[in-house]
DRENBAKOL-711187 format. One record per residue: residue number from 0; residue in three letters; chain; x negated, y negated, z negated of N, C-alpha, C in turn. Coordinates in steps of 0.001 Angstrom, whole numbers. Layout:
N
PT     i    aa   ch       nc1       nc2       nc3      cac1      cac2      cac3       cc1       cc2       cc3
PT   NUM   ALA    A         X         Y         Z         X         Y         Z         X         Y         Z
...
END
This chain:
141
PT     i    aa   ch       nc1       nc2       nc3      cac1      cac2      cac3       cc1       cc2       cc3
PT     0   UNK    A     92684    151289    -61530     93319    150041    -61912     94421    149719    -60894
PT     1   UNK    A     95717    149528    -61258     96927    148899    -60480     96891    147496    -59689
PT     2   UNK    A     97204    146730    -58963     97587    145817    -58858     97262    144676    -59393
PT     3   UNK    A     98188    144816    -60515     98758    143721    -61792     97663    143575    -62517
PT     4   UNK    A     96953    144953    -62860     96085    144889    -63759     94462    144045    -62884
PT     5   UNK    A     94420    144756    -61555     93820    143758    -60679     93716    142171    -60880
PT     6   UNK    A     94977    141557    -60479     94857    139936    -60269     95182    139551    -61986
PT     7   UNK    A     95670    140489    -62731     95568    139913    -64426     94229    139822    -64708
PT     8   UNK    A     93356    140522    -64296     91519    140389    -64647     90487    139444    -63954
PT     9   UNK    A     91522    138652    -63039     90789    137772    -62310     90059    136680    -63028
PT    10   UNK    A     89171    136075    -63093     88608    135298    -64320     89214    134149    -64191
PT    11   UNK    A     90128    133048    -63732     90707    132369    -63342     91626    132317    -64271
PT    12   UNK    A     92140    133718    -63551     93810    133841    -64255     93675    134312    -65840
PT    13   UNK    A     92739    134879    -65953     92175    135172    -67599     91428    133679    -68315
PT    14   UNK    A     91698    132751    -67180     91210    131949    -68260     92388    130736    -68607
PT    15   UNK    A     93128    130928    -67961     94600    130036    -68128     95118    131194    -69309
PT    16   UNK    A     95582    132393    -68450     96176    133674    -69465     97013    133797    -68593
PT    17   UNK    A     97182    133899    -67507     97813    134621    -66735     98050    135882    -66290
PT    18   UNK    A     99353    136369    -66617     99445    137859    -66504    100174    138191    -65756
PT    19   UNK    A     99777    139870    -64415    100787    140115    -63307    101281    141131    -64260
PT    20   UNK    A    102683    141173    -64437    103275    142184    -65047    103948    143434    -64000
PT    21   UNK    A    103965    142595    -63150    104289    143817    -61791    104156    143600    -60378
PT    22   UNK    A    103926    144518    -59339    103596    144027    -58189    103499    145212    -57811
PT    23   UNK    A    104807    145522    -57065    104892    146226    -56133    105787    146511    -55092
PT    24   UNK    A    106083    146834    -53835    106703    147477    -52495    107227    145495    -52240
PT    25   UNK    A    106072    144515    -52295    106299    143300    -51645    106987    142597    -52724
PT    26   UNK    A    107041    142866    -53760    107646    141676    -55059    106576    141776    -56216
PT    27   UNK    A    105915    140505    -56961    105497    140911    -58160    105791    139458    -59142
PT    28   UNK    A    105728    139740    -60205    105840    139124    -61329    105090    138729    -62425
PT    29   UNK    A    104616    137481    -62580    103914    136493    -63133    103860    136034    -64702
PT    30   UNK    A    103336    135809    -65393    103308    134944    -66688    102827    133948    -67161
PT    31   UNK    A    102767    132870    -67527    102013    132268    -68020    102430    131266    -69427
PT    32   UNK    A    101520    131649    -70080    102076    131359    -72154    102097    129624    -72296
PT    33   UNK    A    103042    128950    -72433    102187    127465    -72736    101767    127076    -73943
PT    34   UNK    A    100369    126886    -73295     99363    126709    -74476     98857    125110    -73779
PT    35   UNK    A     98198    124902    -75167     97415    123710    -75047     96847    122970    -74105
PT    36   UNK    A     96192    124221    -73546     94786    123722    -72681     95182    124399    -71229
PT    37   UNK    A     97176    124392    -71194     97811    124177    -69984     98083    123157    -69694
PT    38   UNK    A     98778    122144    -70472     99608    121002    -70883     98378    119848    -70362
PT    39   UNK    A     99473    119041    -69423     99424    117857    -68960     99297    116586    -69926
PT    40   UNK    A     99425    116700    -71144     99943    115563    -71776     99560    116168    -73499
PT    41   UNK    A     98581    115527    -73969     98179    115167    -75265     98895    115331    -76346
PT    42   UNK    A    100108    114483    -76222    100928    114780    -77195    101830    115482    -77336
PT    43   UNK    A    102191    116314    -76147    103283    117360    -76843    103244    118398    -75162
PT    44   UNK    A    103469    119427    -74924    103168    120508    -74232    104165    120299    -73141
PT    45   UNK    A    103640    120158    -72020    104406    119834    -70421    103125    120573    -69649
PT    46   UNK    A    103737    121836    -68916    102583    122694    -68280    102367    121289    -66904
PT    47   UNK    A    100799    121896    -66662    100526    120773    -65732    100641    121504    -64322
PT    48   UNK    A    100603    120114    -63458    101051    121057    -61814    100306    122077    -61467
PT    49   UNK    A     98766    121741    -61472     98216    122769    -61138     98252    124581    -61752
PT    50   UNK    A     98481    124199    -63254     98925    125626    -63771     99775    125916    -63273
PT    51   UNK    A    100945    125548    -63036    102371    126037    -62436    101660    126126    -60855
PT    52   UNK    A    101095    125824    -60333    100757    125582    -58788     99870    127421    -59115
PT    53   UNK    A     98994    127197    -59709     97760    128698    -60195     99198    130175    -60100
PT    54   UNK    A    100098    129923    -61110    100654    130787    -61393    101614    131427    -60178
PT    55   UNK    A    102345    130201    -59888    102872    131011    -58562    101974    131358    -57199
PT    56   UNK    A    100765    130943    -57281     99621    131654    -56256     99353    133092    -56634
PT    57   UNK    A     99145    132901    -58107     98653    134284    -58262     99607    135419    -58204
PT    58   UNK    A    100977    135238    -58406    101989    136213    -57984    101929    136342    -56489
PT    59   UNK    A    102169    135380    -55943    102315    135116    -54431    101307    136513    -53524
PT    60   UNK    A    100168    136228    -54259     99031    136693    -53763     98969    138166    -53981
PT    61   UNK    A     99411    138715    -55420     99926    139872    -56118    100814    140708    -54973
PT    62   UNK    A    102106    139796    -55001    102769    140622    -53772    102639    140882    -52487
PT    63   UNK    A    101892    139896    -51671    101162    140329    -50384    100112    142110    -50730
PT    64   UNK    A     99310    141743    -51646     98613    142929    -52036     98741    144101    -52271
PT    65   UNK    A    100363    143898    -52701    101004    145458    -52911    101780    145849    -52203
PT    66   UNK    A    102128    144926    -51067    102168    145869    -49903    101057    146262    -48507
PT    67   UNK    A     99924    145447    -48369     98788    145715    -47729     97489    146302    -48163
PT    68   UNK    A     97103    145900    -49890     96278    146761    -50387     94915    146544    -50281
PT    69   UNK    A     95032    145265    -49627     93502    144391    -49220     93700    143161    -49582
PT    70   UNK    A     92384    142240    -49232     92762    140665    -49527     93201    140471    -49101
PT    71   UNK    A     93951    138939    -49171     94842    137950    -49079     95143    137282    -49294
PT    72   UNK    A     93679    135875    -48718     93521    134732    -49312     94825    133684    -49186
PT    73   UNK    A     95092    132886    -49417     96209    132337    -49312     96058    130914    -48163
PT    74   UNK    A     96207    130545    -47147     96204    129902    -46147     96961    128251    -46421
PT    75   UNK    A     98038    128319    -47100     98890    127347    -47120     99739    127367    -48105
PT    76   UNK    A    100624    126666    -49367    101280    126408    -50129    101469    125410    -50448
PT    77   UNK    A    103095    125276    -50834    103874    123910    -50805    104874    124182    -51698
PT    78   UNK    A    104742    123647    -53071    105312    123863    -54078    106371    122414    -54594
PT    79   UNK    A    107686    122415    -55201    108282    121261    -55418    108542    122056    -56639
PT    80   UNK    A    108213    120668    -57301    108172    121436    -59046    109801    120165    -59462
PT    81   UNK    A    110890    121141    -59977    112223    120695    -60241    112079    120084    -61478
PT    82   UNK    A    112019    120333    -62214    111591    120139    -64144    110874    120090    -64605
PT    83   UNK    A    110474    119344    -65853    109505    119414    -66493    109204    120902    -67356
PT    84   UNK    A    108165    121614    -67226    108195    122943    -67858    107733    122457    -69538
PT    85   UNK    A    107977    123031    -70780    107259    123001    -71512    107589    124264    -72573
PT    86   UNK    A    107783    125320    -71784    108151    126781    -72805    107076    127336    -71813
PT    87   UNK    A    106910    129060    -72042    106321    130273    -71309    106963    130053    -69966
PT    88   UNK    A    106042    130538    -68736    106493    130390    -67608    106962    131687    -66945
PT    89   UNK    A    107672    131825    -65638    107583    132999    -64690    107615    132832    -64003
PT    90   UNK    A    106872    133560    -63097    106985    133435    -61222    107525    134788    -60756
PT    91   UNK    A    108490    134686    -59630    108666    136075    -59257    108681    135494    -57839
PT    92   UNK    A    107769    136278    -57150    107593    136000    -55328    107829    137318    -54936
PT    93   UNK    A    108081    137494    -53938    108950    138234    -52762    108318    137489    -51343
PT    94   UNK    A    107955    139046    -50637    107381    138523    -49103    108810    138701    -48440
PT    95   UNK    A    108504    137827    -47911    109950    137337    -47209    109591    137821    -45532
PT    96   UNK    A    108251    137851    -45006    107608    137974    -43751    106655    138375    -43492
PT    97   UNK    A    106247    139880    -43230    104939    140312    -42778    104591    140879    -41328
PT    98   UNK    A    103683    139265    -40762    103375    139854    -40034    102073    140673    -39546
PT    99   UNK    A    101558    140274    -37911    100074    140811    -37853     99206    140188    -38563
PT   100   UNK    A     99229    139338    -38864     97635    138093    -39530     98027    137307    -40651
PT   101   UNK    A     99348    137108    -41153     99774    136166    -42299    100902    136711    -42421
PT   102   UNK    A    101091    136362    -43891    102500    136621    -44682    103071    135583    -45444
PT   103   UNK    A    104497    135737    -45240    104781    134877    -46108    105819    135212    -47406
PT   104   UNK    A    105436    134506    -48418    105729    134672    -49571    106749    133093    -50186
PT   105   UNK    A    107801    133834    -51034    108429    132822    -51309    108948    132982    -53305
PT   106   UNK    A    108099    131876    -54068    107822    132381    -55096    108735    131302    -55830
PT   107   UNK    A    109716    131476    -57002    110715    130615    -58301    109842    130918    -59717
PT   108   UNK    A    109878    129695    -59591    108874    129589    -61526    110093    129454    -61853
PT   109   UNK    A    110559    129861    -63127    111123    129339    -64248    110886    129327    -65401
PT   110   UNK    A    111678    128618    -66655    110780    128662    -68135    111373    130405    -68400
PT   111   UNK    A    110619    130697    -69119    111287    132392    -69524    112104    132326    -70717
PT   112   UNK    A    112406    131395    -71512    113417    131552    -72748    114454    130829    -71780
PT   113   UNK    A    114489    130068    -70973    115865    129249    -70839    116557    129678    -69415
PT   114   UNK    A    115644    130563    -68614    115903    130826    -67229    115509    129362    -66491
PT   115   UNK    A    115310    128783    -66826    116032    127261    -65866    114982    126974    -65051
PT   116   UNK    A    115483    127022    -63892    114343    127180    -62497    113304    125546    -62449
PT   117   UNK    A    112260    125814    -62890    111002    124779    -62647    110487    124315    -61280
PT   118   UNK    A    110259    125317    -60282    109690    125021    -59173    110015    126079    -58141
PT   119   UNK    A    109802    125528    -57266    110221    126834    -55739    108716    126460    -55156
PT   120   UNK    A    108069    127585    -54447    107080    127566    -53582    107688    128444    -52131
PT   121   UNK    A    106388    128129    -51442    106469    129000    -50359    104955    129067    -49939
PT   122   UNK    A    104536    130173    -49782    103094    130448    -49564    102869    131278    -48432
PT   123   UNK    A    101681    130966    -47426    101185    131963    -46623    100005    132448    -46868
PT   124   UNK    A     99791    133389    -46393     98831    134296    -46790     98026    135031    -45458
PT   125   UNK    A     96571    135573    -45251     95833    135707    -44389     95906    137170    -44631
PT   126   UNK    A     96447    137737    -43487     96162    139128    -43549     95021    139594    -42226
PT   127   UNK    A     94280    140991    -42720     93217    141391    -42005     91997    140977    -42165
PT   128   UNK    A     91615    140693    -43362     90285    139999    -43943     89556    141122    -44471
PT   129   UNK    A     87893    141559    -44297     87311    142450    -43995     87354    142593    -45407
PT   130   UNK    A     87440    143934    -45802     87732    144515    -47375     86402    144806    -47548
PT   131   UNK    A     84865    143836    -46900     84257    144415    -47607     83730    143710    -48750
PT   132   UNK    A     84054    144347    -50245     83649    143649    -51347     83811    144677    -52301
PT   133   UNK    A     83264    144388    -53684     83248    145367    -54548     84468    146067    -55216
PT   134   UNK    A     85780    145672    -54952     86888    145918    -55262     87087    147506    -54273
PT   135   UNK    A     87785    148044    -54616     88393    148992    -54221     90203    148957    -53552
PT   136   UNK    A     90536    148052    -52351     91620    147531    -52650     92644    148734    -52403
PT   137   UNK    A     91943    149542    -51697     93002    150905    -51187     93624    151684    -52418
PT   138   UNK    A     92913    151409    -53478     93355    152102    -55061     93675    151124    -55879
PT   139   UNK    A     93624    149700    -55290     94136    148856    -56546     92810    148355    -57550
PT   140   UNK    A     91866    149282    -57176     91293    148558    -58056     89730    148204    -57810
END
């Protein structure tokens, strides 16, 4: 299993519908469909913060991974959401900084039919966290 296919199977992100479509050499790329039971608001579809907050974590987190290959819980994030979203989303993060113990990641939502930039994050991330768990992170999967 890759990456993408990794943090796309996360039960979290499978339960919003979040999909990594790519993640690799420190960049990956995000999805998320707006649906219903994203939406902030009853009467008509405005993704809510926390989905947009979920989605650019889970890229964020994607690209630390594909270039270290282990966990990488996320330490800190600070997201300013520009627009109201209410189409399909994208995140594309890029590590901007890796060092010995944390990374940092700097992730742009936008809607995916209109381009038009929704939110900017910036995320850190914990590197050197003991890989021991049932994942296989050295293969991705």
């Amino acid at each position: 299993m890759d990456i993408a296919e990794l943090f796309s199977g996360i039960p979290f992100c499978e339960h919003l519908g979040i999909e990594v479509t790519k993640a690799e050499d420190g960049v990956a790329v995000a999805r998320l469909p707006m649906e219903e039971h994203v939406s902030s608001n009853p009467s008509r579809r405005i993704a809510h913060g926390g989905a947009t907050f979920a989605l650019a974590d889970t890229a964020g987190g994607a690209a630390v991974v594909s270039l270290t290959h282990a966990p990488a819980p996320t330490v800190d994030m600070r997201i300013d959401y520009l627009e109201p979203a209410t189409g399909d989303l994208e995140a594309r993060a890029e590590v901007v900084r890796k060092g010995g113990t944390s990374a940092v990641v700097e992730v742009t939502v936008v809607e995916d039919a209109t381009r038009e930039e929704v939110a900017r994050v910036r995320g850190v991330y914990k590197l050197g966290v003991d890989q021991g768990s049932e994942h296989d992170w050295k293969n991705g999967g």
